[in-house]
C-alpha positions in Angstrom: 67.6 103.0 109.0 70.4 103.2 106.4 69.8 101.6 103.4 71.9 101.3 100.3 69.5 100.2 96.8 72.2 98.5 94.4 72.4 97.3 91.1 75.3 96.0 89.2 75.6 95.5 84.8 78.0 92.1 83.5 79.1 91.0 80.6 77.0 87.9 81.1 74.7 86.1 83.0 77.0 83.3 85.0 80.4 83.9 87.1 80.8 80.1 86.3 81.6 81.0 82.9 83.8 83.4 83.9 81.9 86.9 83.7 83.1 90.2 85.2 81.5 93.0 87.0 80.9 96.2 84.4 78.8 98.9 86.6 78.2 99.0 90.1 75.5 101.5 90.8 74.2 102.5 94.6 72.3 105.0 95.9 71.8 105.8 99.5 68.5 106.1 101.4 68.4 106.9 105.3 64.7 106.3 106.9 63.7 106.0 103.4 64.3 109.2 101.7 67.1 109.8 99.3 70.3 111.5 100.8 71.8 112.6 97.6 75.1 110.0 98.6 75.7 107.8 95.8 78.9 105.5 94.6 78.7 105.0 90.8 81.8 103.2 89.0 82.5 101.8 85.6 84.9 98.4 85.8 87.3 97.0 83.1 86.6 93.4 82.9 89.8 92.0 80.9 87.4 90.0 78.8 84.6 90.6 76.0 81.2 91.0 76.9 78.6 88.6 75.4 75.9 90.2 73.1 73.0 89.4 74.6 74.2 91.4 77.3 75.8 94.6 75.5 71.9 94.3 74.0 70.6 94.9 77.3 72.8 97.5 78.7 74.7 99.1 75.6 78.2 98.8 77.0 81.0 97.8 75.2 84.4 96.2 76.3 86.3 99.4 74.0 84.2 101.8 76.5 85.8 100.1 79.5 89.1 100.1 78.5 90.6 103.2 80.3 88.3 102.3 83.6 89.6 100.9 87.2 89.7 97.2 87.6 87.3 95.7 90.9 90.4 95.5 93.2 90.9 99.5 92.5 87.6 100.6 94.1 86.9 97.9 96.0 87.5 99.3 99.4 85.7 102.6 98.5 82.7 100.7 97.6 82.8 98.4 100.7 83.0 101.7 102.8 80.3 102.7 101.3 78.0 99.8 102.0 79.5 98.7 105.4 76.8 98.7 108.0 74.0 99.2 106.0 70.5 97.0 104.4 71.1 96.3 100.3 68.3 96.7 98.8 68.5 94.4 95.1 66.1 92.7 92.8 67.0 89.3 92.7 70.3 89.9 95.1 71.4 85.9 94.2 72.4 87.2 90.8 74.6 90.7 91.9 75.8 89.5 95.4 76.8 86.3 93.1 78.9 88.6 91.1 80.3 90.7 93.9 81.5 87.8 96.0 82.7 86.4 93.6 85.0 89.5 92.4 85.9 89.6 96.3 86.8 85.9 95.9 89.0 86.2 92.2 91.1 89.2 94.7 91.5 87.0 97.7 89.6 89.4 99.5 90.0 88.5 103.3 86.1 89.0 103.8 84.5 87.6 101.0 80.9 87.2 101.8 78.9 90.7 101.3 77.0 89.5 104.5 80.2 90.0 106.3 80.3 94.0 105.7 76.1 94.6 105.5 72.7 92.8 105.2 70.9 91.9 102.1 66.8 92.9 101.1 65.6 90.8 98.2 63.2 92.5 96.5 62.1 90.0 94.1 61.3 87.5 96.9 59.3 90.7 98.8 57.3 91.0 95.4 56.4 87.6 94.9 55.2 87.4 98.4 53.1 90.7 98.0 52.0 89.6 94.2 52.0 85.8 94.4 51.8 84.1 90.4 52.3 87.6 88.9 55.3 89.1 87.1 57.7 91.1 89.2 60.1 91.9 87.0 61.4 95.5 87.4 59.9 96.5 84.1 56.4 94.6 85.6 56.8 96.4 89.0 57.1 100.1 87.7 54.0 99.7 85.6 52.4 98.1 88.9 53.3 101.0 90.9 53.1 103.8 88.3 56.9 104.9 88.3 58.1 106.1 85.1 60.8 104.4 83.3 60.3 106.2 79.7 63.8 107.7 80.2 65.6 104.4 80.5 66.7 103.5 76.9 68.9 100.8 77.8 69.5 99.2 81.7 72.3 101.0 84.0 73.4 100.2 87.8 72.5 103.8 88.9 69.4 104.3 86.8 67.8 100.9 87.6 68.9 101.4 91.1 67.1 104.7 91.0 63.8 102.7 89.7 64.0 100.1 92.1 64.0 102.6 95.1 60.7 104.1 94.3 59.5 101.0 93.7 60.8 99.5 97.0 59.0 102.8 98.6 55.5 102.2 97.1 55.8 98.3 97.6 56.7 98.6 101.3 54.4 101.9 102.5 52.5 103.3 99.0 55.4 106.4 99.8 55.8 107.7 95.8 57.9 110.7 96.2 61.9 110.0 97.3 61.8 113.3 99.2 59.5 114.6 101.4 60.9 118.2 101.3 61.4 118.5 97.4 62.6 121.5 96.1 61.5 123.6 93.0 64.0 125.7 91.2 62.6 128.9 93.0 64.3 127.1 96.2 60.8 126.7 97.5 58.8 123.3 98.8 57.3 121.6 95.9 54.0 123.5 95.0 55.0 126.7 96.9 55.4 129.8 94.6 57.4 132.3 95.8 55.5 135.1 97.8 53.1 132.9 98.8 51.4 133.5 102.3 53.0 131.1 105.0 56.8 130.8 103.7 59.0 133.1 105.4 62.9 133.6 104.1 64.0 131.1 106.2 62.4 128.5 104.2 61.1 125.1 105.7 59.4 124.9 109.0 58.0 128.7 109.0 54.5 129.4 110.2 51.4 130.5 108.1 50.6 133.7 109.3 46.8 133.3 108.7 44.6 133.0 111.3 42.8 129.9 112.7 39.5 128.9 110.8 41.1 131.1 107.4 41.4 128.1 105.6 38.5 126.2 103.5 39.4 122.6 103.2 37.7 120.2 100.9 37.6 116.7 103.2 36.9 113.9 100.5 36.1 110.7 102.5 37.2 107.0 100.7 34.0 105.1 99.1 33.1 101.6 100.6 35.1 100.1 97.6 38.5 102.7 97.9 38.2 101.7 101.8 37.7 98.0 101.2 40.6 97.9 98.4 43.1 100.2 101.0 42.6 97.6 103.5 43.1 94.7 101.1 46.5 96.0 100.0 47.3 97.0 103.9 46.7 93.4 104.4 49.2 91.9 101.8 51.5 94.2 102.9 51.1 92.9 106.5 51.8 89.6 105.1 54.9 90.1 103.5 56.8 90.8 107.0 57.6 94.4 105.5 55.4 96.9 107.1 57.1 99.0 109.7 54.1 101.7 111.0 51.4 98.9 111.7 51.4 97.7 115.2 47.9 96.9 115.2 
């Protein structure tokens, strides 16, 4: 399952007064883990950007200057999305924008759904979390992912955000990748030397016998069972959950 998480930054909040494109941001996932693919541009708009909206992502028209207009990297970013599930918080507002970019070109396929499928995850959230806020801000508190580096809002950064959030919403999956890497070159939590890992790195063999290991098996209370199942059930509910046949 190929899946592309995208945000975009404007210069306002409404094509139908005329506002561009600024930032496209994407980031690929493939059966949900990160594949280190992204497409990342910066767009001259030929037009000022409104202030509430530099205010929110710290980008000025004097920045963009020097940058490719939307028809320049159009079909790089189309090729990198073709065949593929977007994955966007509130996808009316960016697929708005990008349609409507393809439409100012005379693009011969306009509609995004014509080159990939769309995910909204604000409607997924507000099926999962019905009367709360599910905001991207909300949602990362919700689901414990840090956002402390994000000073201002950016397409890649937010995009970033929004795929671990995705992963926690849809399966309680935190981590991007399974098989992280430390800078020794070892799994995460595996120092080198340690018994088990062998030079040739992932999928060698602990040498140690059978019965050498003492693990601590800490069984869910009543409650931690209860609230697991509660949470398996919403998730149920919202039409997302892939692994539960039952």
């Amino acid at each position: 399952m190929r899946q592309i998480v995208l945000d975009t930054e404007t210069t306002g909040l409404s094509v139908t007064q005329g506002h561009r494109i600024i930032e496209i941001g994407c980031i690929e996932m493939v059966n949900r883990r990160l594949t280190g693919r992204e497409f990342h541009r910066f767009l001259n708009p030929d037009r000022d950007i409104d202030e509430g909206a530099e205010a929110v992502h710290g980008i000025s028209r004097e920045q963009l200057e020097t940058e490719p207009r939307f028809p320049e990297v159009v079909d790089d970013f189309l090729e990198f999305v073709r065949g593929a599930e977007l994955v966007i918080h509130n996808a009316e507002f960016d697929v708005g924008f990008i349609e409507h970019e393809l439409r100012l070109m005379k693009h011969s396929a306009p509609k995004i759904t014509e080159h990939c499928s769309v995910l909204d995850t604000l409607t997924l959230a507000r099926e999962i979390h019905p009367g709360q806020r599910n905001s991207l801000d909300a949602l990362c508190k919700r689901y414990a992912v840090d956002a402390s580096k994000r000073d201002v809002h950016g397409a890649l950064i937010d995009s970033e955000l929004l795929a671990r959030v995705y992963l926690a919403m849809t399966g309680g999956q935190s981590s991007l990748l399974l098989d992280e890497e430390t800078e020794n070159g070892m799994p995460a939590g595996v120092a080198p030397g340690d018994a088990g890992v062998a030079a040739g790195g992932a999928g060698a063999r602990d040498a140690r016998p059978a019965g050498a290991y003492k693990l601590s098996v800490i069984k869910a209370t009543p409650d931690e069972a209860a609230a697991h199942e509660a949470m398996l059930e919403k998730i149920r509910k919202s039409g997302a959950c892939v692994w539960d046949f039952d």
